[in-house]
N, C-alpha and C positions, 0 to 999 in steps of 0.2 A: 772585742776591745772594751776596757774598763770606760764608763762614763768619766767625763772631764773634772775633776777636782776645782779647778778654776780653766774660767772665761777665757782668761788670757795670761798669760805670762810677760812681760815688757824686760826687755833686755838694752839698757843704755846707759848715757852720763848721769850718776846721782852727782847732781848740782844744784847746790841749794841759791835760788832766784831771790836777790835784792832790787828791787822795783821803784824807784821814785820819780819824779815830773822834774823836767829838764827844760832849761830855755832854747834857744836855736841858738843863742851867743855862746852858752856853756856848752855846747856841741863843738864850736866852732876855738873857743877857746884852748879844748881840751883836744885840738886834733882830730874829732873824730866824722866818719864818716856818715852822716843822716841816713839811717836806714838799714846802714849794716851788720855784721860780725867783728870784732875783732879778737881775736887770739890774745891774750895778755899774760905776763907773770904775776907772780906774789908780789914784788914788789909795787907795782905799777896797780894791781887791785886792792892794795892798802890804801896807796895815794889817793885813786878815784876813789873810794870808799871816801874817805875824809873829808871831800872836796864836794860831796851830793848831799841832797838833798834829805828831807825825812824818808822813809825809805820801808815796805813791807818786805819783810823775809818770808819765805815758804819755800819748801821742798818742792822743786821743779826739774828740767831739763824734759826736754822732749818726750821721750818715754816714761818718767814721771808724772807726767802733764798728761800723758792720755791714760795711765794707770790710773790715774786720781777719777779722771771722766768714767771709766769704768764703773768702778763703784760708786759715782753720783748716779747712775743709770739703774744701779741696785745689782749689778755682777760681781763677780769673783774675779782677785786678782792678783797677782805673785809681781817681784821685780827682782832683778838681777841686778844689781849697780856697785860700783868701789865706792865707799867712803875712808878716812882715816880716822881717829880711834881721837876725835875729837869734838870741840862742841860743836861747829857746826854739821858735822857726824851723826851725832847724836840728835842733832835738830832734826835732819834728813829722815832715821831711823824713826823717831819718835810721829813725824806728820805722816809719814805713810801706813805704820799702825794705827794711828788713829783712829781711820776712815777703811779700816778693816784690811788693809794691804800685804800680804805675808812678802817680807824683805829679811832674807836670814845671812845672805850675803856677808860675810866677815870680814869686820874694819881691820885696815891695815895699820900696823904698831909702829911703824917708819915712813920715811921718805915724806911725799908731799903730802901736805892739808888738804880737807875735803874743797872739791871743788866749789866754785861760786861764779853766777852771772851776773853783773851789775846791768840792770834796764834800766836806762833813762829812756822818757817816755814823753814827748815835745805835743802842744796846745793841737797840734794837728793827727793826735794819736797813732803817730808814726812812732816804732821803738827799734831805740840803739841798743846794741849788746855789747859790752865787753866782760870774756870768758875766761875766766881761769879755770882751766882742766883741772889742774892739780890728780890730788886721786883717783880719779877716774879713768886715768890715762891707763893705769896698772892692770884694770879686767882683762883677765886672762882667759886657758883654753880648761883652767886649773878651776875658774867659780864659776863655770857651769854646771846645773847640779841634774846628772841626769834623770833621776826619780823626778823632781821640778816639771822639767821639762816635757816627761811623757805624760804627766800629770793635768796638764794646759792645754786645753782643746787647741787653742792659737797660739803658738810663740811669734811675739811680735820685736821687729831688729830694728832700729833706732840709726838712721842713715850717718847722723855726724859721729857715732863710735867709730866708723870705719876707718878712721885716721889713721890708730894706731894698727900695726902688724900685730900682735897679741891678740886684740880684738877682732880682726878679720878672721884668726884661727878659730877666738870662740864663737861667731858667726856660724861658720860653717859646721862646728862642730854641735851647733843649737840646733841646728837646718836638719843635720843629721839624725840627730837624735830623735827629731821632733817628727821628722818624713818614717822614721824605723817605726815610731810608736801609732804609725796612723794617722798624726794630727796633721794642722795646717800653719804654715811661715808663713806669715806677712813681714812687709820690707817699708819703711817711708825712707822717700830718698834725702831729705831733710832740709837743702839747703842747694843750689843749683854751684854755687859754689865745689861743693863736693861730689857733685856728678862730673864737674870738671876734672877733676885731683883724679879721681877714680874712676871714669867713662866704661873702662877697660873689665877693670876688675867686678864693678855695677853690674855688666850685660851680661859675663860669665856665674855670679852669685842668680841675678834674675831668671836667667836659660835652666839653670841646673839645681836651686834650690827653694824659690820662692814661687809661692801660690797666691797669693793679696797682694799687690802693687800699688802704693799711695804716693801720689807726686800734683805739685803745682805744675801749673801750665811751663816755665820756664823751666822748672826739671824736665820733665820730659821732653819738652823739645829741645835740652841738650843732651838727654841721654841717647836719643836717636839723629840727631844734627838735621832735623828740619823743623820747616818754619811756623806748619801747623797744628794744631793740639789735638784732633782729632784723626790726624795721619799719624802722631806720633802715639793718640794711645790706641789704637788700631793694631799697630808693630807691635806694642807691648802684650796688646791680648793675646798675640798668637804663642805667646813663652807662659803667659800664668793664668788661669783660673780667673782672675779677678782684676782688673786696672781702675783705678778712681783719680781722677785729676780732681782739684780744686781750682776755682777758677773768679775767686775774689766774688765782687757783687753779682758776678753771674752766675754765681750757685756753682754747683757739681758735675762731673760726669762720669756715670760709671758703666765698664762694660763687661761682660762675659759671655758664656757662646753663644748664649739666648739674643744677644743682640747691645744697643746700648741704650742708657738713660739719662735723659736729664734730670737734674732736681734743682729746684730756684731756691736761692740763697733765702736764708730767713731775716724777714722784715726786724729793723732795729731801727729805735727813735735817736738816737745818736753811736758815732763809733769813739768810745772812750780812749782802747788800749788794744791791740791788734797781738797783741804777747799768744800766745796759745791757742792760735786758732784754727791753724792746721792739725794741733797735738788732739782738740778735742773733736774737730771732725773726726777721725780716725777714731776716738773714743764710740762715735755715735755708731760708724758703720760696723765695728769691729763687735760691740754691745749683738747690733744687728743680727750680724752672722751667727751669733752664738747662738742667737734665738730661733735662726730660720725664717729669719724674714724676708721679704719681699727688696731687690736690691733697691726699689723705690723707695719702701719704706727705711733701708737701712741709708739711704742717703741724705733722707730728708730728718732722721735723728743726729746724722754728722752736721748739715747742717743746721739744724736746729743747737745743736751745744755750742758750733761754732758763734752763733751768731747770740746767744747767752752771752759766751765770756768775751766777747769785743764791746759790750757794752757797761764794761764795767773795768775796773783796774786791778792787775794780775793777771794770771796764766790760770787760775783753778775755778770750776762753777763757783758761782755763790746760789744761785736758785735748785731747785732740785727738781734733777735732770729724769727724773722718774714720773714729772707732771707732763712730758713730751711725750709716753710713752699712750699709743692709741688714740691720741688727739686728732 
């Protein structure tokens, strides 16, 4: 088997994240729910657009967010995502070469606009979402690039893509490609929300295609319908190679045949913005693996990025995540 061209490969929503501070009343104002998702159209992402605050734009959405962590870490790194053949397209396109990211994925010339998440972000560093899909919704079984793919020691699958049917094809068809060439699928289940929507289809993708399992406590114990996190990621280990729960202040856990581990969440002097902080754990462990490290050690770099970008505003490092490394 060829050496790995890139770390990772990340397969998800390119959605470009607008970020600004929000009151409890303008939460409450606008409907929305403290703490959640919401699904939104163009329409309605115009209006809240209007209506917020000053505001950071940056190339994000989950598997953007821990692509980006990657290369703060000093790895290689590829991304699959739909954009449309617009500026905020081109914003998308342009942040993730930046920071050395191969994104060749081809904008679409119709239908919807690139996607955008509006974060509002309240004094309590709790963050609302409201998401417009838009373009992203169209990733198909058609921009999966199979050279790409064999190419990526890790293809990594981005849990909230699974919405659409298009998407679930090219899923499976990354999975495949990715198991034929020797490498390893990881999976974040994203949002417990979508463990809901998709319970079914989750345990059959889990059982038959994926090796790395990353979920929060309340993922997994909805993916498995019990009450405790360590019965639920138990279940999980006996399907993949690797299970890692996140488990907020209490740090990580992660297991494999060797047994399980804890890793204690990283010390931070305030929590500013809580945006990305699953995306960059997953950054830390997944950096990890590439290298052959120790799963303690690869737990303690997911936590350690995670606990970086909660203390600050945005979803992407601002410190460089390459000073964690052997510390």
């Amino acid at each position: 088997m060829q050496p790995a061209q890139y770390d990772v490969l990340a397969i998800g929503n390119a959605i470009v994240d607008v970020i600004a501070h929000a009151s409890d009343d303008f939460l409450a104002r606008e409907g929305m729910a403290k703490g959640g998702m919401a699904l939104i159209d163009e329409g309605r992402a115009e209006r809240l657009y209007a209506a917020m605050g000053p505001g950071v734009e940056i190339s994000g959405g989950s598997g953007g967010n821990t692509i980006a962590g990657i290369a703060a870490f000093g790895g290689s790194g590829a991304f699959i995502g739909k954009v449309r053949d617009d500026t905020l397209g081109d914003i998308y396109r342009h942040d993730l070469g930046s920071i050395g990211v191969q994104f060749a994925t081809p904008a679409t010339t119709s239908g919807p606009a690139t996607a955008r998440c509006l974060v509002l972000v309240t004094p309590d560093a709790e963050r609302t979402m409201n998401t417009y899909l838009g373009a992203c919704t169209g990733l198909d079984e058609d921009d999966i690039d199979e050279a790409l793919v064999a190419s990526a020691g890790i293809t990594y699958l981005e849990g909230y893509l699974f919405d659409q049917p298009p998407a679930k094809a090219a899923f499976r068809k990354a999975a495949s490609l990715a198991r034929a060439a020797g490498r390893k699928v990881a999976l974040t289940m994203s949002d417990s929300f979508c463990v809901h929507r998709h319970r079914d289809e989750f345990l059959d993708l889990i059982e038959n295609h994926i090796d790395i399992l990353f979920a929060n406590e309340d993922e997994i114990r909805a993916l498995y319908g019990v009450e405790d996190t360590m019965q639920a990621a138990r279940i999980a280990a006996q399907h993949v190679e690797l299970v890692t729960v996140t488990r907020g202040s209490a740090g990580a856990l992660l297991i494999d045949a060797n047994g399980a581990v804890e890793v204690a969440a990283f010390g931070v002097d305030s929590v500013v913005d809580t945006t990305g902080a699953g995306d960059l754990y997953a950054a830390g462990v997944l950096y990890g693996l590439s290298r052959g490290l120790s799963l303690a050690e690869c737990g303690r770099l997911g936590c350690a990025a995670a606990g970086e970008v909660i203390g600050h505003f945005g979803a992407r490092p601002q410190a460089d995540l390459k000073a964690f490394l052997g510390a």
